[in-house]
Backbone bond lengths (Angstrom), bond angles and torsions (degrees), N, CA, C in turn:
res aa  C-N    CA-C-N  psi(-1)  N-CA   C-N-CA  omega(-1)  CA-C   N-CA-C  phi
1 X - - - 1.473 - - 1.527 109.11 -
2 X 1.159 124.83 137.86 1.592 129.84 178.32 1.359 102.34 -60.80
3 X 1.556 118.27 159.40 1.188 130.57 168.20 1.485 104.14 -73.85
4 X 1.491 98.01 151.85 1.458 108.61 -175.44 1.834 103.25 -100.35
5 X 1.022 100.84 168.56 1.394 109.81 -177.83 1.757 106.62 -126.27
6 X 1.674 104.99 148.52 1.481 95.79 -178.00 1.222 130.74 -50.31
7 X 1.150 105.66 -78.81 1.620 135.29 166.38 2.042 123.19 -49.92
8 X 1.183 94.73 2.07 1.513 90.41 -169.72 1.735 99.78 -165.32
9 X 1.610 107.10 -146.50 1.499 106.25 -158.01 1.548 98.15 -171.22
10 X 1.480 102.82 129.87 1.350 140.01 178.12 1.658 111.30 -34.21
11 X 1.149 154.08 139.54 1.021 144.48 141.24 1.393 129.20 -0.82
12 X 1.592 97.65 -56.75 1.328 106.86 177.53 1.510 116.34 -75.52
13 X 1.397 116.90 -50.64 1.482 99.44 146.30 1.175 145.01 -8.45
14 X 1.536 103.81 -92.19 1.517 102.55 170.31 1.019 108.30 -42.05
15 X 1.355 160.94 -54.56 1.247 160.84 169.57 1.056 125.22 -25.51
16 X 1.463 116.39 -38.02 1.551 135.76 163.54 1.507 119.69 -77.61
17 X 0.935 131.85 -25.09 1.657 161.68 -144.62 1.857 92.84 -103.52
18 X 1.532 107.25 -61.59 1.601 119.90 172.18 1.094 104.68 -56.90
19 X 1.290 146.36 -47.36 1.657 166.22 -138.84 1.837 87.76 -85.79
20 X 1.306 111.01 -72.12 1.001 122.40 -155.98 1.693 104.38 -76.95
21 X 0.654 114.40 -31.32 1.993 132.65 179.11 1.935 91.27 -60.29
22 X 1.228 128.53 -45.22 1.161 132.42 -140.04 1.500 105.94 -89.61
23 X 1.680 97.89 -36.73 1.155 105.54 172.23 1.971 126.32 -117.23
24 X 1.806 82.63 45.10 1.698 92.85 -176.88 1.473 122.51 -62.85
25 X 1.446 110.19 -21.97 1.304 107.86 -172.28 1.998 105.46 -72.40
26 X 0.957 116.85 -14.08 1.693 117.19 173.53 1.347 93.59 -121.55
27 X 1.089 135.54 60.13 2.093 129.34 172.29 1.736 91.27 -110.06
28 X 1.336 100.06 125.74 1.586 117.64 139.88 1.305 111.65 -55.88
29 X 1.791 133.85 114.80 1.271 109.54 146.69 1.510 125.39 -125.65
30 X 1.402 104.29 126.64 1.418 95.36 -169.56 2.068 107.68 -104.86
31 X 1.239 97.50 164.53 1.009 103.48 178.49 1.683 134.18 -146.34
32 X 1.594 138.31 118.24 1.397 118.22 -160.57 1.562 91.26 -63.48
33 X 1.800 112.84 -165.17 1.084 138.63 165.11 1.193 146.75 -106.52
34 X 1.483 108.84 -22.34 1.352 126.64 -173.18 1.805 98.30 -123.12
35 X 1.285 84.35 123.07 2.000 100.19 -176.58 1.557 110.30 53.66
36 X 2.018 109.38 36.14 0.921 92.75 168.61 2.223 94.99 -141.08
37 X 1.314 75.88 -20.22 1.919 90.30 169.77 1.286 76.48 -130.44
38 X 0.894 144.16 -95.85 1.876 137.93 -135.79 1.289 109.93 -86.65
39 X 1.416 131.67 141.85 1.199 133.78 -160.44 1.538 93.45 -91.81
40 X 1.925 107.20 149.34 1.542 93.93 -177.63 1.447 93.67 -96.14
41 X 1.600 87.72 148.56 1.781 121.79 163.59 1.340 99.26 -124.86
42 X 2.146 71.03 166.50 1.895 97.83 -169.74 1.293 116.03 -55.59
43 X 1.661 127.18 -31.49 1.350 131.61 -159.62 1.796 100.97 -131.66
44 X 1.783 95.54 93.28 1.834 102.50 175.48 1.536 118.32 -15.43
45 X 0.805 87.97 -51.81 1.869 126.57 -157.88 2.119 85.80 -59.60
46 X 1.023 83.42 -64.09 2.054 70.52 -177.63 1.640 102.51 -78.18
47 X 1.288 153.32 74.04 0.807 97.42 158.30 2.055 87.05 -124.95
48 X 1.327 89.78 -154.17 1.364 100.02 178.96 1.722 124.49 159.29
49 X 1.231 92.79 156.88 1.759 118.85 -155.10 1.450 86.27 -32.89
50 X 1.683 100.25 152.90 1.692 93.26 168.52 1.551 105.93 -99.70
51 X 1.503 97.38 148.03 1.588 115.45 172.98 1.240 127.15 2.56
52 X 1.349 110.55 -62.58 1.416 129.21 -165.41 1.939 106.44 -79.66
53 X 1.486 102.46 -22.04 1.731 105.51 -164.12 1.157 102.97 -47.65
54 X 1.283 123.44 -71.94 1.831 113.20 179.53 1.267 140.92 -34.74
55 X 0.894 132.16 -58.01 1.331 143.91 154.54 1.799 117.39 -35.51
56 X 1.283 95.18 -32.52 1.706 102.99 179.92 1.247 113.52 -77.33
57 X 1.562 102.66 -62.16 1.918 106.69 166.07 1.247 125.03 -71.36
58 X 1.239 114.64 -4.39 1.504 117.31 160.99 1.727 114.05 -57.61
59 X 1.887 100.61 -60.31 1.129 98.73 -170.63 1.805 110.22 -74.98
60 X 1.359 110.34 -24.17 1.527 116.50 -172.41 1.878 92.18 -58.21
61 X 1.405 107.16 -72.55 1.581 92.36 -176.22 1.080 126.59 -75.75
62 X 1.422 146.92 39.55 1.038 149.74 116.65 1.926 123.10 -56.33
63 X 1.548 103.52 -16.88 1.065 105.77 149.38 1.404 137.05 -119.04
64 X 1.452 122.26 -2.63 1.728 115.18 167.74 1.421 102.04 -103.51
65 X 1.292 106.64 169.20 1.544 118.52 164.19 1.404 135.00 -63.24
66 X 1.164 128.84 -2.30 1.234 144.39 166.89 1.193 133.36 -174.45
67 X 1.123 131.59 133.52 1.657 125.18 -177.77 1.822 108.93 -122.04
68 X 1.119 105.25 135.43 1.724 115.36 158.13 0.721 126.05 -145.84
69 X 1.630 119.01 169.03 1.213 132.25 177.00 1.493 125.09 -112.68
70 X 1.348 108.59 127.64 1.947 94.46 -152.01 2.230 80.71 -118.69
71 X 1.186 95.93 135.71 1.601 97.17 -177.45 1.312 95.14 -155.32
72 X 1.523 96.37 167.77 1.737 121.19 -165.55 1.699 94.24 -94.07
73 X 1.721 127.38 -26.14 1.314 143.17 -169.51 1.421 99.43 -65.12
74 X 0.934 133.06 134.25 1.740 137.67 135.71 1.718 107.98 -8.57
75 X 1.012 113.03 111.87 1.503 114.59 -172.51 1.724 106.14 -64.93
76 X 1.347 145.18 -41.82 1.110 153.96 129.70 1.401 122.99 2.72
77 X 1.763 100.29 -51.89 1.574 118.96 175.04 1.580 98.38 -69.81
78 X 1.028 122.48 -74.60 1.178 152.09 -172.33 1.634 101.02 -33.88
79 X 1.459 124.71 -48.38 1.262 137.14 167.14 1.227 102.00 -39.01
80 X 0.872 127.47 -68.09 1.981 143.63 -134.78 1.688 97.55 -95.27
81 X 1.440 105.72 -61.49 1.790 97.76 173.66 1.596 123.32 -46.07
82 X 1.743 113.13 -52.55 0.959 121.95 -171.50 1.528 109.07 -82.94
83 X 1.651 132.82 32.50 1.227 108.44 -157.01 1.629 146.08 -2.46
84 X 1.327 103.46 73.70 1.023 112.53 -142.83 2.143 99.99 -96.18
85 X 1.679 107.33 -14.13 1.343 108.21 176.12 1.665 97.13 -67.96
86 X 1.240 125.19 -23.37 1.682 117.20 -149.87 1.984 87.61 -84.99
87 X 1.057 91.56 -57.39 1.583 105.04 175.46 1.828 113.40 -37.67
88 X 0.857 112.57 -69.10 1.874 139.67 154.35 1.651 91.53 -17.94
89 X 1.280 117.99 -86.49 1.480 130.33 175.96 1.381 110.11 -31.64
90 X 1.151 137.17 -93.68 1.220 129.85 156.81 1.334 126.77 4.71
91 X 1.565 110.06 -80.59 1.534 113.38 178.67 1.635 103.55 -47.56
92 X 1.015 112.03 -43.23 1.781 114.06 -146.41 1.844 93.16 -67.08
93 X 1.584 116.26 -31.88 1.307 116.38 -169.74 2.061 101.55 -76.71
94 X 1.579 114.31 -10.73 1.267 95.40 167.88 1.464 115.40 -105.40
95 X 1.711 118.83 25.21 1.010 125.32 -161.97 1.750 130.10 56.12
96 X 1.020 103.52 42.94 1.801 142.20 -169.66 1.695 113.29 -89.00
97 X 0.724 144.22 99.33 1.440 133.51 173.43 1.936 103.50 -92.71
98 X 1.851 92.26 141.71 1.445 100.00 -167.86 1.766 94.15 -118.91
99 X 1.617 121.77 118.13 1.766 105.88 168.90 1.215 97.88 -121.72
100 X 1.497 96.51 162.29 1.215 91.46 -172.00 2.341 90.89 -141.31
101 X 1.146 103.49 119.65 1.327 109.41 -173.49 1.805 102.38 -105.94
102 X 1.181 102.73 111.07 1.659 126.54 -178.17 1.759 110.98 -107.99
103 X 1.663 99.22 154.38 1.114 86.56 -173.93 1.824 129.88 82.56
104 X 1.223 105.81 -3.63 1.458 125.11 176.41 1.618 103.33 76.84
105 X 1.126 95.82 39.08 1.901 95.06 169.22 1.921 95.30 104.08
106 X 1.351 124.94 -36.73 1.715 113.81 -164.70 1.804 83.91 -75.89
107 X 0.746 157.26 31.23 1.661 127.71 128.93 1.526 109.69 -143.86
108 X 1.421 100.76 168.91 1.727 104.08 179.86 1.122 117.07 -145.93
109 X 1.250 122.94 175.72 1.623 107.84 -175.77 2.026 85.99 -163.06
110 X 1.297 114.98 162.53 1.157 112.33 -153.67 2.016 92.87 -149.66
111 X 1.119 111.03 134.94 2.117 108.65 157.33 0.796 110.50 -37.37
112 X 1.246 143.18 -33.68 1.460 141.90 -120.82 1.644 96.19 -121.30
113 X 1.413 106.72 -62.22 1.493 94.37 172.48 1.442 133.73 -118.50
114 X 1.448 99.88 -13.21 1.745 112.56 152.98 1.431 89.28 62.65
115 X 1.386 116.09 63.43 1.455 121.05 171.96 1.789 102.78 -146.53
116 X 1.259 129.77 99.16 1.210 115.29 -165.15 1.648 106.15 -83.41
117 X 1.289 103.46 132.01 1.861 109.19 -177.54 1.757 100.10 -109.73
118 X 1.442 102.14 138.17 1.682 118.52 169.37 1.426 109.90 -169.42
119 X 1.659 99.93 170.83 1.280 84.86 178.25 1.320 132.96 -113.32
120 X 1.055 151.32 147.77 1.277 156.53 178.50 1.884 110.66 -9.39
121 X 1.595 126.02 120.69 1.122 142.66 172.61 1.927 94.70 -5.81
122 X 1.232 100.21 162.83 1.413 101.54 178.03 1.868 98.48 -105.70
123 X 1.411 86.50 162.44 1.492 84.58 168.34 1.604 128.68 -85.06
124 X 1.498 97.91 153.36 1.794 109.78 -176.47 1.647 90.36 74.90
125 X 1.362 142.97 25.74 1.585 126.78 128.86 1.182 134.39 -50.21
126 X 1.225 93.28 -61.26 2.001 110.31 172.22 1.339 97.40 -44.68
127 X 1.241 141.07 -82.85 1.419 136.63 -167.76 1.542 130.02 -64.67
128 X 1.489 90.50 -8.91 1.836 90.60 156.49 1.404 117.71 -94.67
129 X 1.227 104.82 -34.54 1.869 96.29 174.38 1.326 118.88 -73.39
130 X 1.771 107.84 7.76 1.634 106.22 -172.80 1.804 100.42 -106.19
131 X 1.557 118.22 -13.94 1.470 144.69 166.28 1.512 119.04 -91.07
132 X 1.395 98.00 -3.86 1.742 107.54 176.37 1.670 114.40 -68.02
133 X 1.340 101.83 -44.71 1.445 101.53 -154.75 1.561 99.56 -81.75
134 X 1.203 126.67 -36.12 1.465 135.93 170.29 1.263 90.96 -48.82
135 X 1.732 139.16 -78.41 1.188 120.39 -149.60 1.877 116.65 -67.56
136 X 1.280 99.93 -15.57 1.292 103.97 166.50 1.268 123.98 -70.68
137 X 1.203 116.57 -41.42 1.292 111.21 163.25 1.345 135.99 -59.09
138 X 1.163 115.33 -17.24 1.946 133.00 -168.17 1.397 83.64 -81.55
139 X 1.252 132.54 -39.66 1.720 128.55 -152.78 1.514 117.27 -97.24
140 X 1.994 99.50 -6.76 1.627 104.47 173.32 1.651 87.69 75.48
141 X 0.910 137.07 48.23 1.534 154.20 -164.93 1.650 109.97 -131.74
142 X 1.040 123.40 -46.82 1.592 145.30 -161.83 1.811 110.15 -27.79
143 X 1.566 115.20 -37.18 1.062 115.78 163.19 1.591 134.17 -78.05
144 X 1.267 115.66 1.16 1.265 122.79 171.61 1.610 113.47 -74.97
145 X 1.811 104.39 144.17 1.095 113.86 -156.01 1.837 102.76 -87.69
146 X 1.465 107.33 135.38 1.452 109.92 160.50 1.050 139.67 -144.88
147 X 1.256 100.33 122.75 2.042 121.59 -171.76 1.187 110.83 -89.88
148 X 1.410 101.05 121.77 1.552 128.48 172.99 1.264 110.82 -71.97
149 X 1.357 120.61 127.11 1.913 108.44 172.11 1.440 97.56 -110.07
150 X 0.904 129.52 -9.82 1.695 114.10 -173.59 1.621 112.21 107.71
151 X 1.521 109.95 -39.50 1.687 104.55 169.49 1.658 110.18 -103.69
152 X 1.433 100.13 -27.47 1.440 111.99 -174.47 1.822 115.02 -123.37
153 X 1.251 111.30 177.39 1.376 122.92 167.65 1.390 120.01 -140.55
154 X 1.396 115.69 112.61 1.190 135.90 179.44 1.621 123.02 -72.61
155 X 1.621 140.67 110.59 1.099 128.21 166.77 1.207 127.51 -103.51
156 X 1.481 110.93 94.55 1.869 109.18 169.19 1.306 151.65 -41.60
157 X 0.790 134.78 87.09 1.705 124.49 176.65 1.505 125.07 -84.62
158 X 1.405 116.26 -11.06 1.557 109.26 176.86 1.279 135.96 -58.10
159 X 1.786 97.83 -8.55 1.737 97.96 170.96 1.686 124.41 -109.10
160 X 1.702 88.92 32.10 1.445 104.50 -174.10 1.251 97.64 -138.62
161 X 2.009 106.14 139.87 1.982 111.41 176.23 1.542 106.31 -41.74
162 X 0.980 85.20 157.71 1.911 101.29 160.19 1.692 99.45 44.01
163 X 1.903 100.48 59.50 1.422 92.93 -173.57 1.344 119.16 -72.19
164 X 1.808 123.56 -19.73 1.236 153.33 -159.21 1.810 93.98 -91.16
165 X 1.131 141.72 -38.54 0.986 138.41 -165.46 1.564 99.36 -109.78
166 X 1.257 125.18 -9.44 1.468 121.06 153.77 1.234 113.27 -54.34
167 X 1.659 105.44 -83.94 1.566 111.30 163.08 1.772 120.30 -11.82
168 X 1.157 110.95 -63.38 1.532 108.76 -175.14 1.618 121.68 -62.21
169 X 1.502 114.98 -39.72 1.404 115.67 151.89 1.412 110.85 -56.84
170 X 1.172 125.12 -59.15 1.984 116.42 -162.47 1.677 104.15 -44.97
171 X 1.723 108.06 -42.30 1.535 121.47 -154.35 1.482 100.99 -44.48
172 X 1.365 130.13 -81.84 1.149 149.52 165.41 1.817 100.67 8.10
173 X 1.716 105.31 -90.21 0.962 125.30 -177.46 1.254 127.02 -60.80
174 X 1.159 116.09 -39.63 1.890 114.13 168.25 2.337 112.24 -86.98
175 X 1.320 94.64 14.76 1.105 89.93 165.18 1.622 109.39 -100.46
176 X 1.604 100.95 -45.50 1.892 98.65 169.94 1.293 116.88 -59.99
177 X 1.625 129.26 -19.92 1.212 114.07 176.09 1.429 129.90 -77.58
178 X 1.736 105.64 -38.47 1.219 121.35 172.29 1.917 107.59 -55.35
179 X 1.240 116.85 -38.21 1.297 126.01 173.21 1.576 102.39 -54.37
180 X 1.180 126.44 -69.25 1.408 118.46 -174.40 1.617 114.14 -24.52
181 X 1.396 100.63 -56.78 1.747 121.30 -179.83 1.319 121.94 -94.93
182 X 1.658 104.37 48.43 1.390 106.94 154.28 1.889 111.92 72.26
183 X 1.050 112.64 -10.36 1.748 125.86 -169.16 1.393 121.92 -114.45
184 X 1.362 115.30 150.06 1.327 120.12 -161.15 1.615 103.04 -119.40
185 X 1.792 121.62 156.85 0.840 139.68 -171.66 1.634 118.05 -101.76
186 X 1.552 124.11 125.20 0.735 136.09 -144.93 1.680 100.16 -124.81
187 X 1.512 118.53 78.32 1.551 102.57 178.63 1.571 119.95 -65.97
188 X 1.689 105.73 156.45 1.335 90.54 161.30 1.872 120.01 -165.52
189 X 0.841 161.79 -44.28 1.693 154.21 164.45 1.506 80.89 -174.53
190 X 1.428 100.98 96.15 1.539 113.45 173.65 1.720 134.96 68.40
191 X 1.724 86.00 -2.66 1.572 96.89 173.32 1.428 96.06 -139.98
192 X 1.715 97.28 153.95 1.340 133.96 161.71 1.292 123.19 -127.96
193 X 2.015 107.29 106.28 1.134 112.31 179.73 1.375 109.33 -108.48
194 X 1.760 94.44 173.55 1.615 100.58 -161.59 1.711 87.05 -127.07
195 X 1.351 107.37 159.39 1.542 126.75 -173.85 1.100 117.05 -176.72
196 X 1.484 123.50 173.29 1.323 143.37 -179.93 1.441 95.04 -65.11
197 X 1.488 111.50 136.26 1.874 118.60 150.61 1.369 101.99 -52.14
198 X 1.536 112.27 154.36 1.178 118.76 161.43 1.326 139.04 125.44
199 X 1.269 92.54 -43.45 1.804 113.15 176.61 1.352 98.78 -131.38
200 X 1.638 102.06 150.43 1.327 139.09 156.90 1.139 121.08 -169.15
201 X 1.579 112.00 -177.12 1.266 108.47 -150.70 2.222 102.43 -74.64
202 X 0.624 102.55 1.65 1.655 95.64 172.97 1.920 101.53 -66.01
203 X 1.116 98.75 -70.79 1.908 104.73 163.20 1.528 121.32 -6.65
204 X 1.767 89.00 -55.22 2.094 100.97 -154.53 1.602 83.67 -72.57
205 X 1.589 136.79 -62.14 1.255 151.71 133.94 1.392 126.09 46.22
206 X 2.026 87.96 -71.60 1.528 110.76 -171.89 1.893 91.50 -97.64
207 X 1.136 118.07 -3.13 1.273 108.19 179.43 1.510 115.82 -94.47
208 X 1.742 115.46 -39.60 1.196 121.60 151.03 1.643 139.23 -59.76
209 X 1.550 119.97 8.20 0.871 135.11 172.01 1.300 110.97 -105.84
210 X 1.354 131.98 -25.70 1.214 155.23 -156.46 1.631 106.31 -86.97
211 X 1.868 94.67 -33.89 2.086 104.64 -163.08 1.523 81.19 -115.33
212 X 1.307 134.26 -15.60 1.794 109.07 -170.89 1.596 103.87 -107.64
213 X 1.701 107.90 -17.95 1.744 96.91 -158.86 1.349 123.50 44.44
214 X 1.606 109.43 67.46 1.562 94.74 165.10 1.290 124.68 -72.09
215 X 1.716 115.44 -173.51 1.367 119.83 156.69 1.512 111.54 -124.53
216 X 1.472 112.48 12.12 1.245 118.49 164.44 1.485 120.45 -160.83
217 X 1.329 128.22 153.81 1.903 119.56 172.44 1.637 117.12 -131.13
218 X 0.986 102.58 129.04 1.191 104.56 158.66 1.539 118.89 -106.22
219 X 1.571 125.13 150.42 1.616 110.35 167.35 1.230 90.25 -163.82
220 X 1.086 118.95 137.16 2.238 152.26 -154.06 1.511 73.54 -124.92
221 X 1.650 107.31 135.91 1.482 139.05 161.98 1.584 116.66 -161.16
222 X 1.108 94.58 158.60 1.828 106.70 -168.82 1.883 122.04 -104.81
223 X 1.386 104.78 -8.80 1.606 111.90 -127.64 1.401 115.42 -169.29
224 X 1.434 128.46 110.82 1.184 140.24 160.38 2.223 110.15 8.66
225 X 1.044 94.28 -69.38 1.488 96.13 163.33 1.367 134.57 -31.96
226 X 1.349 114.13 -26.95 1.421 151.19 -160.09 1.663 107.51 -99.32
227 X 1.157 116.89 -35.35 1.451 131.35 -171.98 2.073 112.84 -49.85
228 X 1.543 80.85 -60.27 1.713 91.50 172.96 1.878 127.20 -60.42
229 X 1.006 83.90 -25.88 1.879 101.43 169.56 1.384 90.46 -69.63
230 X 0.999 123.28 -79.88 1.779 138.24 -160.98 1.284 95.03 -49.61
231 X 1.305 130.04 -44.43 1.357 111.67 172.21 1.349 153.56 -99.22
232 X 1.359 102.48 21.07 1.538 137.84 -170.08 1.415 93.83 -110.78
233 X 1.575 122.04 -51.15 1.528 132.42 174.55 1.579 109.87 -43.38
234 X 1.254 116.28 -60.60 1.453 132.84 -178.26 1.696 111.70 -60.26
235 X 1.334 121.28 -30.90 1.543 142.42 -160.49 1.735 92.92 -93.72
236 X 1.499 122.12 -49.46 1.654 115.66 151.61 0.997 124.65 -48.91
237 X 1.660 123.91 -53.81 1.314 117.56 -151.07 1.710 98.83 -80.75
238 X 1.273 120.70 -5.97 1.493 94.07 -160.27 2.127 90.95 -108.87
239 X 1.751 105.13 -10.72 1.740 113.33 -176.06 1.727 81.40 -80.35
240 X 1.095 139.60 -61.99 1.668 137.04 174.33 0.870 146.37 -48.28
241 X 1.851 106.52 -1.44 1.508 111.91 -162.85 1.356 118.33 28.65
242 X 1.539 119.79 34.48 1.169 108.85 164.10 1.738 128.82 -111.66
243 X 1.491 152.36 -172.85 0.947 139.62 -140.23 1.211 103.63 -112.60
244 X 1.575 161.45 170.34 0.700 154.71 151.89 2.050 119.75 -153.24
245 X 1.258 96.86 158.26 1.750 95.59 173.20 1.479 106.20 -118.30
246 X 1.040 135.60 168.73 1.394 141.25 -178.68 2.045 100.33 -153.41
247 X 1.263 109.63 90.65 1.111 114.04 178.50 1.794 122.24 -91.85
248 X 1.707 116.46 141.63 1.069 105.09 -170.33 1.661 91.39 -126.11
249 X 1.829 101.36 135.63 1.578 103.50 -174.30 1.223 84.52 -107.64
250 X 1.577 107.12 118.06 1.559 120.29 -179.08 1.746 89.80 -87.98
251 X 2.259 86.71 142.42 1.522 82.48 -169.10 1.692 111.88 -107.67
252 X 1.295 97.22 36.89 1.685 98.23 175.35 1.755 109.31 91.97
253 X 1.253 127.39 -3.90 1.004 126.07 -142.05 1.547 98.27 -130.93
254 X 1.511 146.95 -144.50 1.687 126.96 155.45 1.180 102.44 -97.28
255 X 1.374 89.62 153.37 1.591 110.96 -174.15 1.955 115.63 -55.17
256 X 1.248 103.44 108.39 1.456 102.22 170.09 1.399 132.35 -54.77
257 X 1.709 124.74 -174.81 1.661 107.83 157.57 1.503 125.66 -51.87
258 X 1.610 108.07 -46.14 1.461 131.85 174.41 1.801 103.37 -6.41
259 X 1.587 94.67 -60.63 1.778 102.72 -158.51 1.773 113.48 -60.93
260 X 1.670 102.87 -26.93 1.605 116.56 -169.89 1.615 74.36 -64.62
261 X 1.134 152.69 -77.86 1.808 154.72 -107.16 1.191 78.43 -92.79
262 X 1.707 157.46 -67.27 0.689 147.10 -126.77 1.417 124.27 -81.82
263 X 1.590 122.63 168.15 1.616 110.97 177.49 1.560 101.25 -112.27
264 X 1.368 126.24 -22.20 1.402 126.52 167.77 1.144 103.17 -138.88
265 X 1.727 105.94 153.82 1.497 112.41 167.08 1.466 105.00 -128.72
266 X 1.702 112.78 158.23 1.298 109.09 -165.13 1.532 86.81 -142.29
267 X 1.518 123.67 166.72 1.390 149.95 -174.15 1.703 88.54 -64.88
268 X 1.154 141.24 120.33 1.469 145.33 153.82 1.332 120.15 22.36
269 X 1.684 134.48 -125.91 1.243 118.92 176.99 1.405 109.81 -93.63
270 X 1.162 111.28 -25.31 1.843 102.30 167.69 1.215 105.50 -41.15
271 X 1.341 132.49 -66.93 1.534 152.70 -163.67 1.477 84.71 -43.52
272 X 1.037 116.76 -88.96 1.337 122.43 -155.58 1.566 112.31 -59.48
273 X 1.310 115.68 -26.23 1.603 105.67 179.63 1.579 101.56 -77.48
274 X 1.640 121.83 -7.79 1.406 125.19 -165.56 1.475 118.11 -86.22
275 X 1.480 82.95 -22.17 2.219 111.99 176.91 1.380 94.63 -73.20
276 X 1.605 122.15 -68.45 1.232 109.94 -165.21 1.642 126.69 -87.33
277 X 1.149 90.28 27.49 1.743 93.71 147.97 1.138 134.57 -123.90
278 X 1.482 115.76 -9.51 1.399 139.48 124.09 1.443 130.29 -9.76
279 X 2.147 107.80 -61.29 0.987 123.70 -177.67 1.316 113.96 -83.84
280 X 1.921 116.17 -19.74 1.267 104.31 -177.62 1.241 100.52 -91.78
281 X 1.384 132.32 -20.10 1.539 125.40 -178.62 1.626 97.85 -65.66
282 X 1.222 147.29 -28.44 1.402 155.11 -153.42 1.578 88.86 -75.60
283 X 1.588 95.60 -70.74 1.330 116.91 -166.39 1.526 118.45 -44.22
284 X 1.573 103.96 -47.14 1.257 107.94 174.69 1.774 132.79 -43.82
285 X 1.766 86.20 -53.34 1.303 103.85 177.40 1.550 132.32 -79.97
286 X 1.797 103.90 -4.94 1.003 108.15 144.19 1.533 156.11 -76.36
C-alpha cells in the first residue's frame, strides 16, 4: 500500500475517494465518534459532536443511502452527546435512515424507532470492576479515571503524567484480570477498555451491509477499535467488486496501526468533516 500523507491522499486514494463519490447515491457511510466527530477530551463524560457535525451529515445523507455511527460508547450515550435525535429528524424528513451501533456493535439504536436494544452486561463484569480499584492501586494507578458503560469498563489515563506509559504498565495486568472473568481487553489512546469477547465493530459492519445493501462504503476512524471495521470493509469491497474508502482521522499524536489499513488520512475531526463535504459536493454534482 503507498504511504499516506498527512494532510492529503495517495493516488490510490484519490482514486478510491472518485470511486466512492460516483456511487454516493447507494454509499454506506459509517463513522466512529470519538476523535472522529467529537474532538477527544480529558473527561469522556463532557465531550461532544463538534459544532459543525450536523449540518454536514445532514447534508452528506441527504445524499448516500445510509449513514451510521459505529462507537465503543453506549449507543444511548452517544445519542444524547452527539445530538443525534435532531440529526435522525432531519434525515427521516428526506426519507434517510440514521443507526447508530454503540458499544462495539452489542447495542443499536435506529431514527426510526429510537429505542436502543442490547443485551444484558456480560458475565464476570460486576466482579472485575469490584477487583479494579485494588489492581489500580498496586500499580500507583489509583487516580485514573473510570467510566462504566453498562457492557464495558473504561480506564483513563489522559488526566494523568506519563498517560502513554500508564497505559503500558496497566496493559499487562488488566489484561490477566479481565482474563480471569471471561473478558477481553480493548486498547486505546490513553484508555483500556474491558468487554465481552466477541463483538466488534467488523460485526455491526457485516450487519449494516446485510439491512442497507450498499454499492459502496465509506467509514472515518481514529483508533485501534476501528481496525475490525476497516477490515471487514476491505474483505466486502474486494468479494463485491465494489468501491470503498477507509479513512484515518489522525489524532495529532503518532501515527497508529489505523493509518497502515487506511487509503487516506486527514487532520482529526476537521479532516474528516473536510472529506465529507468534499464527498457531498462530489456527490451532488454527480
Amino acid at each position: 500500500m503507498p504511504e499516506l500523507q498527512r494532510d492529503g491522499s495517495t493516488d490510490v486514494g484519490e482514486q478510491k475517494y472518485a470511486a466512492v463519490a460516483a456511487a454516493a447515491a447507494d454509499a454506506l457511510v459509517g463513522l466512529d465518534f470519538d476523535g472522529t466527530l467529537s474532538p477527544i477530551v480529558v473527561d469522556p463524560s463532557a465531550a461532544r459532536i463538534h459544532p459543525d457535525a450536523a449540518d454536514v451529515l445532514i447534508a452528506l445523507g441527504a445524499r448516500v443511502k445510509a449513514l451510521a455511527i459505529v462507537t465503543g460508547r453506549p449507543a444511548g450515550q452517544v445519542v444524547e452527546l452527539g445530538g443525534l435525535d435532531a440529526i435522525a429528524d432531519a434525515l427521516a424528513e428526506m426519507g434517510k435512515e440514521l443507526y447508530v451501533f454503540g458499544q462495539y456493535g452489542n447495542e443499536r439504536w435506529s431514527g426510526s424507532d429510537r429505542v436502543v436494544v442490547g443485551p444484558p452486561p456480560p458475565e464476570g463484569l460486576a466482579a472485575f470492576e469490584e477487583a479494579l480499584p485494588a489492581l489500580l492501586e498496586s500499580q500507583g494507578v489509583q487516580e485514573a479515571y473510570i467510566e462504566e458503560k453498562g457492557l464495558a469498563v473504561g480506564v483513563h489515563t489522559r488526566r494523568l503524567p506519563d498517560p502513554d506509559g500508564l497505559v503500558e504498565r496497566l496493559l499487562p495486568e488488566m489484561t490477566a484480570l479481565a482474563a480471569e472473568h471471561g473478558l477481553m481487553i480493548e486498547p486505546g489512546k490513553q484508555v483500556i477498555e474491558v468487554r465481552a469477547p466477541g463483538m466488534h465493530k467488523g460485526h455491526a459492519i457485516d450487519t449494516l451491509v446485510d439491512e442497507v445493501s450498499p454499492r459502496a462504503i465509506v467509514f472515518g476512524g481514529d483508533d485501534l477499535g476501528d481496525i475490525e471495521a476497516f477490515e471487514a470493509i476491505r474483505k466486502w469491497g474486494e468479494r463485491a467488486s465494489a468501491p470503498t474508502l477507509l479513512v484515518y482521522a489522525h489524532p495529532g499524536l503518532d501515527r497508529g496501526p489505523l493509518a497502515e489499513l487506511a487509503d487516506v488520512e486527514v487532520d482529526g475531526v476537521e479532516g474528516v468533516l473536510g472529506l465529507l463535504r468534499g464527498l457531498t459536493a462530489a456527490a451532488a454534482e454527480g
